[in-house]
FIMAR-624899 format. One record per residue (C-alpha): x, y, z; residue in one letter. Coordinates in nm, 4 decimals. Layout:
# FIMAR-624899
+----------+----------+----------+------+
|     east |    north |       up | type |
+----------+----------+----------+------+
|        X |        Y |        Z |    a |
...
+----------+----------+----------+------+
***
This chain:
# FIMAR-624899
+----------+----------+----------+------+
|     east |    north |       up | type |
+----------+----------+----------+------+
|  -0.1976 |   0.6696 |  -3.2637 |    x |
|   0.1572 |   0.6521 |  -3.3521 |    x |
|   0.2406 |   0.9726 |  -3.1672 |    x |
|   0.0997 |   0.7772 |  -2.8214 |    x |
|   0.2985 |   0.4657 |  -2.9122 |    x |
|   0.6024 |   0.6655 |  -2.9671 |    x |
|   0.5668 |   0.8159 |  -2.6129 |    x |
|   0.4730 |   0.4844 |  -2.4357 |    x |
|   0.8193 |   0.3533 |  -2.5417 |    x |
|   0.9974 |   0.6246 |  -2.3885 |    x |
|   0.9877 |   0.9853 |  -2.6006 |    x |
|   0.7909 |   1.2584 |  -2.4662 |    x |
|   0.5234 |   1.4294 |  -2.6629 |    x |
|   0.7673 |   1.6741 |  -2.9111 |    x |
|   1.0417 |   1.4147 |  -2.9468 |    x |
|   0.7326 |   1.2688 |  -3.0641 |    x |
|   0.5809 |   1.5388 |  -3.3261 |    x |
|   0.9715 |   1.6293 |  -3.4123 |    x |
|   0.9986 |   1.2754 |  -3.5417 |    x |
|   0.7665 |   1.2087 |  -3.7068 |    x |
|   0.7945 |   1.5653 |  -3.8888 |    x |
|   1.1293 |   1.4413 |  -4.0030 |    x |
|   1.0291 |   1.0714 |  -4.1351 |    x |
|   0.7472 |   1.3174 |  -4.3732 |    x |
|   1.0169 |   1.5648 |  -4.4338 |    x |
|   1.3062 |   1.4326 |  -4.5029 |    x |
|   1.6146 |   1.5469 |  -4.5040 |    x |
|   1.5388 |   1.9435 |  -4.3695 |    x |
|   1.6650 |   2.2362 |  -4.2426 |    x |
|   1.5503 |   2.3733 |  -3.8708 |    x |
|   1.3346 |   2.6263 |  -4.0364 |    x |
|   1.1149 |   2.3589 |  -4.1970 |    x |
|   1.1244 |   2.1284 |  -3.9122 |    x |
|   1.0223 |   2.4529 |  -3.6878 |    x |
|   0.7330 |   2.5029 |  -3.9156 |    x |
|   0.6194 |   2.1792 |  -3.9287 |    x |
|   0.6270 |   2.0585 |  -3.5744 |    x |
|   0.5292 |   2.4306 |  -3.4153 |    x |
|   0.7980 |   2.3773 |  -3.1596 |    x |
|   0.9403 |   2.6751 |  -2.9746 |    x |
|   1.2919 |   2.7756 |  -3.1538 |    x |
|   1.3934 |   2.7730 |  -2.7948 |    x |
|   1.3678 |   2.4129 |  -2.7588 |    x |
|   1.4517 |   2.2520 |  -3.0735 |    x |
|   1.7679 |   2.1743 |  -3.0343 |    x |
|   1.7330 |   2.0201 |  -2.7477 |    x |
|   1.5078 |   1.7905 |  -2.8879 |    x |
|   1.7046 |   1.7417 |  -3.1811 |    x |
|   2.0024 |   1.6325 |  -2.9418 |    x |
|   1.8460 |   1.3914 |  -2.7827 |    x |
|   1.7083 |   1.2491 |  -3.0690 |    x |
|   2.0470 |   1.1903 |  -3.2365 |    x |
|   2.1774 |   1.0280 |  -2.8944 |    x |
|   1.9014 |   0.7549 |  -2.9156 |    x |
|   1.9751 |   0.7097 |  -3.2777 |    x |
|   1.6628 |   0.8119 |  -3.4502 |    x |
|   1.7730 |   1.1445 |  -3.5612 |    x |
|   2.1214 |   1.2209 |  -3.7738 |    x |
|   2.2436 |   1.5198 |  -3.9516 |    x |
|   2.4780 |   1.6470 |  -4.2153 |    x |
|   2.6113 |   1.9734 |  -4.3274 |    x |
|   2.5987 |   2.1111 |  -4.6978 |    x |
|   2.7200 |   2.4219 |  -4.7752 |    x |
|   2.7747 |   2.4975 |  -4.3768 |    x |
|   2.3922 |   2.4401 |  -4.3301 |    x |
|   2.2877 |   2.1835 |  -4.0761 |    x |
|   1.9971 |   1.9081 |  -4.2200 |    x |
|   1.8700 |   1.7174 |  -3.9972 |    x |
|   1.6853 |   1.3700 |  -4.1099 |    x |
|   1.5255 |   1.0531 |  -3.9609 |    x |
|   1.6718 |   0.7413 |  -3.8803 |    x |
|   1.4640 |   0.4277 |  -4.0517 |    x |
|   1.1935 |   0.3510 |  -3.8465 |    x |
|   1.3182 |   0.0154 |  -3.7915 |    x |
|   1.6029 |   0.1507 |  -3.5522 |    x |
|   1.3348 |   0.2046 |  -3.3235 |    x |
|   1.3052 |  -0.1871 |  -3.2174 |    x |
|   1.6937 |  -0.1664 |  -3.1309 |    x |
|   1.6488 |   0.1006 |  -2.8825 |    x |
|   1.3652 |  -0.0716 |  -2.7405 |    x |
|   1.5627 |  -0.4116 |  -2.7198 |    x |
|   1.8196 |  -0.1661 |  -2.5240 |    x |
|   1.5914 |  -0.0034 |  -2.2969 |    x |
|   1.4507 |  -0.3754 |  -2.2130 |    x |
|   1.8451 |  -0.5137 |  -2.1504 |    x |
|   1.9399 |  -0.2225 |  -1.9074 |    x |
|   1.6095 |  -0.3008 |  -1.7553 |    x |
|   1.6406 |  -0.6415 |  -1.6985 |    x |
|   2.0157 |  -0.5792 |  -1.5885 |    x |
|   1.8809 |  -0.3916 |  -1.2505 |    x |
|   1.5736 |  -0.6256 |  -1.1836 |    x |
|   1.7574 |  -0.8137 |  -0.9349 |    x |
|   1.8504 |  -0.4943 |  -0.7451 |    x |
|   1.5229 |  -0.3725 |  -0.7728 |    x |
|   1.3686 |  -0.7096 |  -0.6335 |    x |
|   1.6476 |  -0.7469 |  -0.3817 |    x |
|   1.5368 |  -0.3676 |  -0.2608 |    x |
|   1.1689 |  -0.5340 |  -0.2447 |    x |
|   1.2628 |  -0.7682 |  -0.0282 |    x |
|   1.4553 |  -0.5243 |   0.2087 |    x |
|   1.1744 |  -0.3207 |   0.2561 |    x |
|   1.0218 |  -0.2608 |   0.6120 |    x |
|   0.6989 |  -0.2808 |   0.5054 |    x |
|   0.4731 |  -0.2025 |   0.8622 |    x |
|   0.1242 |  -0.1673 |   0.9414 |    x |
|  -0.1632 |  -0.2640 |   1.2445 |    x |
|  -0.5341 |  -0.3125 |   1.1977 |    x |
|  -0.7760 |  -0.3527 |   1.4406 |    x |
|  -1.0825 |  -0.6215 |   1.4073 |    x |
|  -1.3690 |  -0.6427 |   1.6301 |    x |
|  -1.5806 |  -0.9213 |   1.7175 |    x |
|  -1.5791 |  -1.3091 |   1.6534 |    x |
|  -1.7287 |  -1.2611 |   1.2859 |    x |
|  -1.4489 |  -1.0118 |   1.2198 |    x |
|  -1.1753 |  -1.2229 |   1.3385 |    x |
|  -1.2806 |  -1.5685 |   1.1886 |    x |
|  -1.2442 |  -1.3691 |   0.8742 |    x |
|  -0.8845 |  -1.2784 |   0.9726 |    x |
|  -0.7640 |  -1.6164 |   1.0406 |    x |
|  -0.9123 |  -1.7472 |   0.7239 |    x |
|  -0.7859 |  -1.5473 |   0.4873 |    x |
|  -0.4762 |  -1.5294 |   0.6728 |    x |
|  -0.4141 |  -1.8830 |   0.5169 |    x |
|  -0.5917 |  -1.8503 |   0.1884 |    x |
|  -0.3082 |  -1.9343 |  -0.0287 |    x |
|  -0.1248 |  -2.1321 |   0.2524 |    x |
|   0.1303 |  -2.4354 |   0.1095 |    x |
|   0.1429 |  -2.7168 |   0.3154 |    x |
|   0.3926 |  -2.7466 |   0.5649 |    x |
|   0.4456 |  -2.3689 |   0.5840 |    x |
|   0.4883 |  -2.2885 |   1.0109 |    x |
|   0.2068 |  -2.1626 |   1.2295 |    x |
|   0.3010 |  -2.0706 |   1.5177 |    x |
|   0.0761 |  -2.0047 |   1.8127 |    x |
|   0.0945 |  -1.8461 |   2.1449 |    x |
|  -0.2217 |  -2.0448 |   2.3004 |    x |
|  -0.4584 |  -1.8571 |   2.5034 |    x |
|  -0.4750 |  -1.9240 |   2.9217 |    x |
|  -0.8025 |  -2.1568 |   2.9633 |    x |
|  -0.9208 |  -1.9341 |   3.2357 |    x |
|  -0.9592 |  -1.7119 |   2.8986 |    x |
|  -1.1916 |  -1.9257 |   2.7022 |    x |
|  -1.5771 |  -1.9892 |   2.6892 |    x |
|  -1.7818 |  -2.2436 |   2.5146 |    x |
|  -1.7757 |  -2.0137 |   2.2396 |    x |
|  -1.4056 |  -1.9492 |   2.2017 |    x |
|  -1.4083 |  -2.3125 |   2.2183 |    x |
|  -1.5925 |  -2.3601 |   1.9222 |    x |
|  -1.4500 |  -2.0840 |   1.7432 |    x |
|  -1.0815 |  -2.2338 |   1.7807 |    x |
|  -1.1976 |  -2.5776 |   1.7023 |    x |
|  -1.3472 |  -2.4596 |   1.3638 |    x |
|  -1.0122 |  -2.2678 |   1.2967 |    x |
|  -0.8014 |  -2.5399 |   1.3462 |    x |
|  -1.0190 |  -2.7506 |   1.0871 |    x |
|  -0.9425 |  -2.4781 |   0.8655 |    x |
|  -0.5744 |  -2.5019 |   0.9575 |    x |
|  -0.6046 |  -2.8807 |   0.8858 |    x |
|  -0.7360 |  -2.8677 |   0.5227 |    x |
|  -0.3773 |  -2.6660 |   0.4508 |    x |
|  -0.1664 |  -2.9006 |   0.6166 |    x |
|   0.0182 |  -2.6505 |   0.7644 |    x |
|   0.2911 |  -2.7115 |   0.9952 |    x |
|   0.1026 |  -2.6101 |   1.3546 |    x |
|   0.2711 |  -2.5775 |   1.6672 |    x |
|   0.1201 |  -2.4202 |   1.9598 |    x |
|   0.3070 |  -2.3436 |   2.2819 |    x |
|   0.0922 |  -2.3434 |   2.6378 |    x |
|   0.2129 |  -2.2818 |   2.9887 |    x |
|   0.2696 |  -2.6801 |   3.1509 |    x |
|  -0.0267 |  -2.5541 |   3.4382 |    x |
|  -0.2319 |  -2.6194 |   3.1182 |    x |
|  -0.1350 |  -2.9410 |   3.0510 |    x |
|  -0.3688 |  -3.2415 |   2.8503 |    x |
|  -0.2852 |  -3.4983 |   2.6168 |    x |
|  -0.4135 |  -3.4422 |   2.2879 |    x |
|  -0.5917 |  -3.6510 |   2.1238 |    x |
|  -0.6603 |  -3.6761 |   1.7307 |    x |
|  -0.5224 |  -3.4148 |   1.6382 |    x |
|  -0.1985 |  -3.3560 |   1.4123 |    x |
|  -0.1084 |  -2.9973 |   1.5917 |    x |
|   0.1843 |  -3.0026 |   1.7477 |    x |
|   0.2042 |  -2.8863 |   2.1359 |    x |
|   0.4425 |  -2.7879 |   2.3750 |    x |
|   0.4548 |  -2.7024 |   2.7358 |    x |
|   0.7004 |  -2.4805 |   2.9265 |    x |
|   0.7158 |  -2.3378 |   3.2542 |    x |
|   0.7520 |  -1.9581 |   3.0988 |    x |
|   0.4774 |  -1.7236 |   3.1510 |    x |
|   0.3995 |  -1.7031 |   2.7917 |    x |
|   0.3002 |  -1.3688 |   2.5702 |    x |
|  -0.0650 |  -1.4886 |   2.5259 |    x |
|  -0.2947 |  -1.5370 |   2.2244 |    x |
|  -0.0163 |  -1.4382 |   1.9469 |    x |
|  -0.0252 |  -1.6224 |   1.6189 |    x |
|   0.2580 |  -1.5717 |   1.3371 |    x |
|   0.2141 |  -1.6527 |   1.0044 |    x |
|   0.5209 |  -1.5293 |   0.7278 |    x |
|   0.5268 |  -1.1559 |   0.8066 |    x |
|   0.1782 |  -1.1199 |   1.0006 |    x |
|   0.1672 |  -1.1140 |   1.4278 |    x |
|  -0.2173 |  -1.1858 |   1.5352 |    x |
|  -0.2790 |  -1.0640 |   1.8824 |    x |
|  -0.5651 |  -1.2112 |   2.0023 |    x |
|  -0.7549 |  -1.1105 |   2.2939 |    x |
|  -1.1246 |  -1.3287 |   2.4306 |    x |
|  -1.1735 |  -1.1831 |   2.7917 |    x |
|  -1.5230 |  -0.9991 |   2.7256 |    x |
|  -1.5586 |  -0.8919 |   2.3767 |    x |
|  -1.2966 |  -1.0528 |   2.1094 |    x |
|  -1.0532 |  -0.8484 |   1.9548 |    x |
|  -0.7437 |  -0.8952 |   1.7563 |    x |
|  -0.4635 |  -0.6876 |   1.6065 |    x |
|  -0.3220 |  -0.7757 |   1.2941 |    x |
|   0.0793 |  -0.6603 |   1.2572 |    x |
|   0.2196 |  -0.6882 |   0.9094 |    x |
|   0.5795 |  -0.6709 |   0.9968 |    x |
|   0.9349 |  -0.7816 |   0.8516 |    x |
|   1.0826 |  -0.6918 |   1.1782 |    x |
|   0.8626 |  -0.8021 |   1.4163 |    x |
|   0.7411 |  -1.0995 |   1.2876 |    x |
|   1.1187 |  -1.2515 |   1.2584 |    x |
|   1.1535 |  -1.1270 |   1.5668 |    x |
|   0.8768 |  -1.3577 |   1.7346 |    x |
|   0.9219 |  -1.6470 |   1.5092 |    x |
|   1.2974 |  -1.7000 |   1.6280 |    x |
|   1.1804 |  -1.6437 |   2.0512 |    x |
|   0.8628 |  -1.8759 |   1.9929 |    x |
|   1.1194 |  -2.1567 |   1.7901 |    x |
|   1.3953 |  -2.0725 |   2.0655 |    x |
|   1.1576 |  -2.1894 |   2.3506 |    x |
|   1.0147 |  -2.4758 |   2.1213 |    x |
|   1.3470 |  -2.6254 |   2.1372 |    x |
|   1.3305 |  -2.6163 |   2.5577 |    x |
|   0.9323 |  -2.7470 |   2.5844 |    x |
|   0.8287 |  -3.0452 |   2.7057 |    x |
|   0.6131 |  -3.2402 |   2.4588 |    x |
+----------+----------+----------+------+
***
């Protein structure tokens, strides 16, 4: 038990044993130690060394003989408390290289169970007033049942209070009524059926059989965002 607790704070398995030889031991001579611990002659001084560098081994010579001893125990909650402060010293690197990562990857979902799924666990743990941007899909595109689907998703959308906008070619025009999403028209031939949502692209597809692509994507998603906010700025409301 105290041999695994010795390791999970940072010495291996013989810095270990060779420790706790020497707190039983007491002040001893590298023969002794050797016979105690069973480590390899080879590599007891190199375990020794390091050791003495954390500060829970020292040594003095009698006689030009070399004893080796433990530190008290209790030194061993200083070099914890110093592993912990050069730890926390580099957390914000480490979370500033988290947040620089380019984390990418596509799935594929199949079918209008599939996607509802998507969409609603897209927004889970949604705050209110985060952006959702959306792409709409041509009309030509939908059936009674996309109709249905979309209306239930927007519900959905409506308990998070989420910050909808949805961008739709002007050919496509109708004034909406109760209903807190916010559209736009513009005279672009728009990408259609793309939803973004922090770091995720949704393309969505309703022709025969519907099919979406999730993108998880730094890049990408940014990417979108700014062209679908750029052309927000231009639409007519």
């Amino acid at each position: 038990m105290i041999e695994e607790t010795l390791q999970e704070v940072g010495l291996n398995r013989r810095e270990s044993i060779c420790y706790i030889a020497l707190l039983e031991l007491g002040s001893s001579k590298v023969g002794n130690i050797l016979k105690k611990t069973g480590i390899p002659s080879s590599k007891i001084y190199e375990i020794l060394d390091k050791l003495i560098k954390r500060g829970l081994v020292s040594h003095i010579i009698k006689r030009n003989v070399k004893y080796y001893q433990a530190s008290n125990p209790k030194v061993l909650i200083s070099y914890i408390e110093e592993k912990k402060k050069k730890v926390e010293e580099i957390v914000p690197e480490l979370i500033l290289k988290q947040k620089l990562s380019k984390k990418q990857s596509a799935e594929l979902y199949e079918g209008q169970k599939a996607i509802f799924s998507l969409l609603t666990n897209l927004i889970k743990d949604a705050r209110p007033k985060e952006l959702y941007l959306v792409f709409s899909i041509n009309e030509e595109n939908k059936n009674e049942q996309a109709n249905l689907f979309f209306r239930n998703i927007t519900l959905r959308r409506k308990e998070k209070r989420l910050d909808v906008r949805l961008l739709r070619n002007i050919k496509y025009y109708k004034k909406e009524k109760h209903t807190k999403t916010k559209v736009r028209h513009t005279n672009f031939s728009l990408p259609q059926g793309i939803t973004i949502f922090r770091n995720y692209i949704i393309l969505l597809t309703w022709t025969d059989y519907p099919i979406a692509i999730k993108i998880e994507s730094d890049i990408v998603s940014n990417q979108m965002r700014d062209f679908f906010l750029d052309l927000w700025k231009i639409a007519r409301r």
